[in-house]
N, C-alpha and C positions, 0 to 999 in steps of 0.2 A: 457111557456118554449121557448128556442129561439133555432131558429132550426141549426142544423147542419154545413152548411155552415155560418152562422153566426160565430159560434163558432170556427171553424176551422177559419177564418178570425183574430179573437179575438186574438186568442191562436198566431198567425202568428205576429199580430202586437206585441203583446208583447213580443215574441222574438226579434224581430227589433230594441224598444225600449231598452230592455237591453244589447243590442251588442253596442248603439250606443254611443259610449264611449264619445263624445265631444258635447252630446245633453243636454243644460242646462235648459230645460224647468222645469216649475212646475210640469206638467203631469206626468215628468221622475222620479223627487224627490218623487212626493206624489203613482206612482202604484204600490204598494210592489206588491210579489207575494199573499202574502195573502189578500189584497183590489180587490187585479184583480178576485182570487178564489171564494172570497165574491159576487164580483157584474157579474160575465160574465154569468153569467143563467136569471140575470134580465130582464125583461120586464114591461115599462111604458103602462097605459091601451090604448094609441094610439100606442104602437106597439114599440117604440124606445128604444133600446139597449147600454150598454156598446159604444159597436162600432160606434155610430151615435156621441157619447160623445166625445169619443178619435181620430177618424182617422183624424181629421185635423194635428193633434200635432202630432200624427205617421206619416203622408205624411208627414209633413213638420217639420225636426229634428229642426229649426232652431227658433221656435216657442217660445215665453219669456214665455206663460202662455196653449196652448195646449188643452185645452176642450172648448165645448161650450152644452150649453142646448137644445137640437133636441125640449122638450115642457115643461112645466112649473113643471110637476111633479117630472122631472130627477133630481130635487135639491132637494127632498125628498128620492127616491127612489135610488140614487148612492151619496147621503150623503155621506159615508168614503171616498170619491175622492174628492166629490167639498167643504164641510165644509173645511179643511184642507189647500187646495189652496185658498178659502176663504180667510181662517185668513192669509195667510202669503201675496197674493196681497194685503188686504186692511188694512196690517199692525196691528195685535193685534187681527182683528174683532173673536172671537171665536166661538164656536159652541155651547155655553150655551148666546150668546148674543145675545141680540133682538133689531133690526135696531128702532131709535125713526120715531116717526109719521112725518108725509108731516110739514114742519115748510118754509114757505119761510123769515120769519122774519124781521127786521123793514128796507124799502125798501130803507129808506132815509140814511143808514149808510154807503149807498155805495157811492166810488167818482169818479172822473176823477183821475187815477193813474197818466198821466203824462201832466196837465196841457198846457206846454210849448209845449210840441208835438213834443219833444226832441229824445225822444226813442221808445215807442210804436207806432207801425207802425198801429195795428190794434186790438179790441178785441173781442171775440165771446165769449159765455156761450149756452151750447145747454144740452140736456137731450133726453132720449132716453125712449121709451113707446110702452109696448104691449098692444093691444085689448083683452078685457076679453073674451072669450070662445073661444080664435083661439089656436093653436099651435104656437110653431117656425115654421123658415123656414125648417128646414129638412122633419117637417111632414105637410105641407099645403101641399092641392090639388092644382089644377087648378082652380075649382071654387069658391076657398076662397078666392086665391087672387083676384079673380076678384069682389068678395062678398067682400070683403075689401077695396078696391080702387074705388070700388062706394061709401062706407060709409063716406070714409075717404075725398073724393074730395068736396060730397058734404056737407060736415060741411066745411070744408075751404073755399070753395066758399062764408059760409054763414058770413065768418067775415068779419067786418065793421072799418071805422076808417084807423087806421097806420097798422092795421094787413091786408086790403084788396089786394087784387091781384089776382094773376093766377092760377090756377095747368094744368101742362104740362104731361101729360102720357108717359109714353115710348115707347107703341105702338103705328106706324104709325106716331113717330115724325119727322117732316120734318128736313132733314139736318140743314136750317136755324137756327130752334130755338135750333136743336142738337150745333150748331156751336157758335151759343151765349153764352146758358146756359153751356157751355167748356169755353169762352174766360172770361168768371163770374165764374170761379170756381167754378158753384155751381151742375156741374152736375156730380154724381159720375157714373164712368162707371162698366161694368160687368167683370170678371177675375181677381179679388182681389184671391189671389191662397188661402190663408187660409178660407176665406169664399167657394170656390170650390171645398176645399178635405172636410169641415165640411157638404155639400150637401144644402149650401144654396143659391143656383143660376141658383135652377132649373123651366121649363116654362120664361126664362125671353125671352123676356122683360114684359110678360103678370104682371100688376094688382102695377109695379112698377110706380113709378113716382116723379114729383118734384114740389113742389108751393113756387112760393112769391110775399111780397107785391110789391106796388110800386115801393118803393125806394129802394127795394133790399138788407133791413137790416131785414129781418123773412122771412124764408126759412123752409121747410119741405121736407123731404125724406119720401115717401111711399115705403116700403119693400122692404129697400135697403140692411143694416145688421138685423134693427129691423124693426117692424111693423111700427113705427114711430120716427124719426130722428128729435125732435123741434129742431131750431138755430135762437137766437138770432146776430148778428154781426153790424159791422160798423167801417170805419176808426178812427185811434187815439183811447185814452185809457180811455172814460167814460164808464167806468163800469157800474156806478149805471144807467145808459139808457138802456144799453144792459141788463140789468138784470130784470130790471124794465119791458121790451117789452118781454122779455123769460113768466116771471110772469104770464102777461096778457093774452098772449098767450096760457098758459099751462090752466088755470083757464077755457078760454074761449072755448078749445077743449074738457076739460072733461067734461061742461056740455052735450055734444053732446054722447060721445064716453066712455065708460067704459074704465078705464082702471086696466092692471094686477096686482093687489099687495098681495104680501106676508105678512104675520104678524111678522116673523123675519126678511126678508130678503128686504123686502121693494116693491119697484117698478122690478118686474121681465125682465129680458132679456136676450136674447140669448145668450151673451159672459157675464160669473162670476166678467170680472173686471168691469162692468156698473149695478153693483145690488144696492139695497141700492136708496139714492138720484139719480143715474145716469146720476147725472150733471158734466160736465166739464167744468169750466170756464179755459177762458185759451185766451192769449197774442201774438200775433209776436213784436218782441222787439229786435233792436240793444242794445248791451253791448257790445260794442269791445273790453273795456279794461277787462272786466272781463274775455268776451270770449277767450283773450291770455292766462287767466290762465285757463282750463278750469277745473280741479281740484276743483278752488275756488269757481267757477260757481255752480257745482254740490254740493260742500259741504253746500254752505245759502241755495240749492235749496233745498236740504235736509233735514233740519231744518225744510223748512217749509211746509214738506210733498209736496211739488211740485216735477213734474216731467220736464226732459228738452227734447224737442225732436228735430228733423230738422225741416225746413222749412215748409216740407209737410206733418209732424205728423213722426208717427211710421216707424221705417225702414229708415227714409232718412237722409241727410243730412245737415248741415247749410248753405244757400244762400246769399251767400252777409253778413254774417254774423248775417243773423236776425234767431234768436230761435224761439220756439212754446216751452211756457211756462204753465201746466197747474196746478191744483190742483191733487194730486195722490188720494187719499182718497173721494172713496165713500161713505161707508159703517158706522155706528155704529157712524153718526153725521149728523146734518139737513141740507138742503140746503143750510139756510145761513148761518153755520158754515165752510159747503164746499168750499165758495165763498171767505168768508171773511177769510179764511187760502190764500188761491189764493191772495188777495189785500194786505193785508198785508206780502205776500213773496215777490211780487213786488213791493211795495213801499221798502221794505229791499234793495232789486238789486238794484233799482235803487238811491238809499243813497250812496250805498257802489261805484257803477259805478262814481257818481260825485268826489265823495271821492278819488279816484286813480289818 
């Protein structure tokens, strides 16, 4: 039973929520009163509440999607909240559907989308993975992450080949290589506000950290949103490279490291829109003729279940005119289907761009 102050908390945000007249999140759509009645006495057997669920998307009205999974059970046990948002982020995915199996599919179908090197500035495919028997970040102790970021370093350390390189801790990082791995984009820092009202950026910098290879195209984040953050990247738009070293990458981790999976919902993680496959392939790409319309932009983008974002992802936006183009769709299709919706939206963009 969830005690008192809990509940009076509970009861408080969901008045908030409802006064908040101009808050267009999923959360707001999917808490009726009677889902909130349902689940606000719940308790997950590591402790997590209703409340660990929703206070990101209640602190923050401004939120597109507003819950996140405190540990693997809450997508069981507060079902009438996250099925729902479910199916409406990953477009259809329902609550009688079941996510298909790991498929990376046939590697060679992938291309270089923009040969010439005309428009695609750069492209990345990354995926996201919990550890079997840990929680999320809301309910890890201290010495999990730190029981984690041993596991996790030294299987990276143990790769060979194009995947070999460094991992860099957070703690006790010296300004220098702080100052590098900033001016390499590859280091994400602490105070991301919806990960701080969700309660996942607590003990840091303990047990977080960052690896990559040499050349600086496979990069991993240790419990930055998720337990593990793979990225594939590299300049210019060979896809099928960048997908191809995600692959190898992912194959060569899980023989080391168990990882989280669902039997409907697939590969578990902390935020509902990364369930399923929890791949995002995705572009920075000039279109400036399309970008003047941008109407037109969003409407192929649409089509082909791709998302358009700013420069710097979510919240920002366009630089110089170059987008972050990904695939939207997780859920209730295989990796390579997720990918090859993504190549094929931008081979489309970039037809219709010469075209104008």
């Amino acid at each position: 039973m969830v005690d008192a102050e809990v509940l009076e908390k509970l009861e408080a945000s969901f008045s908030k929520l409802e006064a908040a007249t101009d808050c267009k999140s999923l959360l707001k759509k999917y808490l009726t009163k009677e889902v909130f009645d349902d689940l606000k006495t719940k308790k997950t057997s590591l402790g997590a509440t209703l409340l660990d669920v929703i206070q990101s998307g209640v602190e923050n009205l401004d939120s597109g999607v507003g819950i996140y999974a405190p540990d693997a059970e809450a997508y069981t046990l507060f079902a009438p909240l996250f099925d729902p948002i479910i199916e409406d982020y990953h477009v259809g995915f329902k609550k009688e559907d079941k996510h298909p199996p790991k498929d990376f599919g046939d590697l060679d179908k992938f291309v270089d989308v923009d040969p010439e090197g005309a428009y695609v500035v750069s492209t990345r495919v990354r995926c996201g993975r919990s550890m079997e028997g840990y929680p999320f970040n809301p309910c890890l102790t201290e010495a999990q992450y730190k029981e984690m970021e041993e596991k996790v370093s030294s299987t990276l350390s143990a790769l060979e080949g194009e995947l070999k390189g460094t991992y860099y801790p957070l703690t006790g990082m010296s300004k220098e290589v702080q100052q590098k791995l900033i001016d390499d984009h590859f280091l994400f820092k602490e105070g991301d506000r919806f990960l701080q009202a969700a309660n996942a950026c607590r003990y840091w910098p303990t047990g977080r950290g960052i690896y990559h290879n040499d050349k600086k195209t496979f990069l991993v984040w240790a419990n930055e949103e998720d337990h593990l953050r793979i990225i594939s990247m590299q300049k210019g738009g060979d896809l099928g490279e960048v997908y191809r070293r995600l692959v190898s990458a992912v194959g060569e981790i899980e023989k080391r490291v168990p990882f989280s999976h669902h039997d409907r919902l697939g590969f578990l993680t902390f935020c509902p829109t990364n369930l399923g496959t929890t791949v995002r392939a995705s572009v920075h790409i000039k279109l400036p003729k399309l970008a003047a319309n941008k109407t037109k932009l969003e409407e192929v983008a649409a089509k082909y279940n791709l998302q358009v974002r700013g420069t710097r992802g979510e919240h920002t936006e366009a630089e110089g005119g170059i987008y972050d183009i990904s695939n939207k769709r997780r859920m209730g299709l295989t990796e390579y289907e997720a990918v090859k919706e993504m190549q094929d939206g931008i081979l489309e963009l970039i037809k219709i761009e010469k075209g104008m």
